[in-house]
VOLUMNU-333120 format. One line per 2 residues: their letters; for each residue x, z negated, y negated of C-alpha. Coordinates in Angstrom, 3 decimals. Example, Ala and Ser with C-alpha at 12.3 -4.5 7.8 and 13.67 -1.06 7.14 Angstrom:
BEGIN
AS> 12.300:-7.800:4.500  13.670:-7.140:1.060
END
This chain:
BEGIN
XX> -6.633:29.091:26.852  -7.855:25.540:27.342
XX> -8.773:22.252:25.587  -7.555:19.529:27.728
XX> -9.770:15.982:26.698  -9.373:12.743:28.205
XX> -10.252:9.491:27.670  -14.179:9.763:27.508
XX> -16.186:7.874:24.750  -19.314:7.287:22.807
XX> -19.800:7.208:19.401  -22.710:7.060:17.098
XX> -22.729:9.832:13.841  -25.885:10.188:11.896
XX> -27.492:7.829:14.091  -27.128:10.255:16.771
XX> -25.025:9.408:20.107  -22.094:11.789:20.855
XX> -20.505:12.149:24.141  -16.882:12.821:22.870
XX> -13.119:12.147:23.987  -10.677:9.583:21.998
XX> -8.245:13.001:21.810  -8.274:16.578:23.199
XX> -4.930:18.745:23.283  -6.162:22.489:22.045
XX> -4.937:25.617:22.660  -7.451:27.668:21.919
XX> -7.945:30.108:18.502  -11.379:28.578:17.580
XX> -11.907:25.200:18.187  -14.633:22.912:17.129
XX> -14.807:19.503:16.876  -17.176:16.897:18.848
XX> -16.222:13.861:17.897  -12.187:13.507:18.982
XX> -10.675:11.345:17.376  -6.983:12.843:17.360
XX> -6.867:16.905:18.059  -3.511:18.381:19.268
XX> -2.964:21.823:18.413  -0.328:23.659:20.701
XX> 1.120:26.798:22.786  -1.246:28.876:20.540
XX> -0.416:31.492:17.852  -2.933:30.071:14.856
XX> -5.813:28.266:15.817  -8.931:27.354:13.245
XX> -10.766:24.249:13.517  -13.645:23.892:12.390
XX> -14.743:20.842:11.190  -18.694:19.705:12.441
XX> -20.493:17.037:10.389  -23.179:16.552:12.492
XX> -20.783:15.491:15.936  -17.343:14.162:13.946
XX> -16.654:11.596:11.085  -13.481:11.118:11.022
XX> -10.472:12.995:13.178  -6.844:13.265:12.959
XX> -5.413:16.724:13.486  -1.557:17.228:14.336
XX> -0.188:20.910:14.368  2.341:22.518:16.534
XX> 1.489:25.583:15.265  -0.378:26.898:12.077
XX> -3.859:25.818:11.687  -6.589:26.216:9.587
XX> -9.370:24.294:9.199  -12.549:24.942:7.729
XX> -15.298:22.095:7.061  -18.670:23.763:8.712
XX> -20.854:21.682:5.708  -18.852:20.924:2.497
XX> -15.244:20.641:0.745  -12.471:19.129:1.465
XX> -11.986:16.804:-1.323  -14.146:18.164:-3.244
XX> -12.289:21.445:-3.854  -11.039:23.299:-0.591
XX> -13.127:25.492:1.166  -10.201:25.248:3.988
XX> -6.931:23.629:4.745  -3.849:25.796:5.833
XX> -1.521:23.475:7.070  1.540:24.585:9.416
XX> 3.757:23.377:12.012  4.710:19.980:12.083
XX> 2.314:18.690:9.838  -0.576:16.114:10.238
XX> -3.533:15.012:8.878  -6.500:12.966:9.231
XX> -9.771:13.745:7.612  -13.382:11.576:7.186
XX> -16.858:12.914:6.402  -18.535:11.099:3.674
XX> -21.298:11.691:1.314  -21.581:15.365:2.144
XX> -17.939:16.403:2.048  -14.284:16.041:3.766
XX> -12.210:14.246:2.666  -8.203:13.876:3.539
XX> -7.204:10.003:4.055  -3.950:10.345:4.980
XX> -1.427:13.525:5.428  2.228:14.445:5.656
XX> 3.746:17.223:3.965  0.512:19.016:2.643
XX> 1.388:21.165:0.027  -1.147:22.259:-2.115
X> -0.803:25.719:-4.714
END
């Protein structure tokens, strides 16, 4: 499988500078993140993303397929250890005060 990135950039997280891509297309099973700022998931099965603090603060994540992701520090707001969401869907997600935190989503469905 592959992660195609393009678009090369810089950004500073934790006062650290990460050599990153504005957006990668994934199609891998695992996939984590290093700063992208929008993360395609396609032409894979199920894929789980997990979500890294120390290289990523903020990321939007659109799925073609079912994905789950999984913060590697934290919750997602404050009460998720993960996030199944399936095809179609979209969300984006920040890192803030020690924990993820959904912005902005379409068709999340929690139960």
């Amino acid at each position: 499988m592959a992660v195609l990135r393009n678009t090369p950039s810089q950004r500073v997280i934790n006062g650290s500078i990460i050599n990153s891509s504005e957006s990668a297309i994934v199609s891998d099973s695992i996939f984590r993140t290093k700063g992208e700022g929008i993360i395609v998931v396609k032409n894979v099965d199920y894929c789980t993303i997990n979500l890294d603090h120390t290289t990523t603060d903020r990321t939007v994540i659109k799925a073609l397929t079912k994905v789950l992701i999984q913060p590697i520090m934290g919750m997602i707001d404050d009460e998720y250890h993960e996030l199944l969401i399936e095809k179609g869907a979209c969300v984006e997600l920040a890192f803030c005060g020690g924990g993820w935190y959904i912005l902005s989503s379409d068709g999340l469905k929690f139960s």
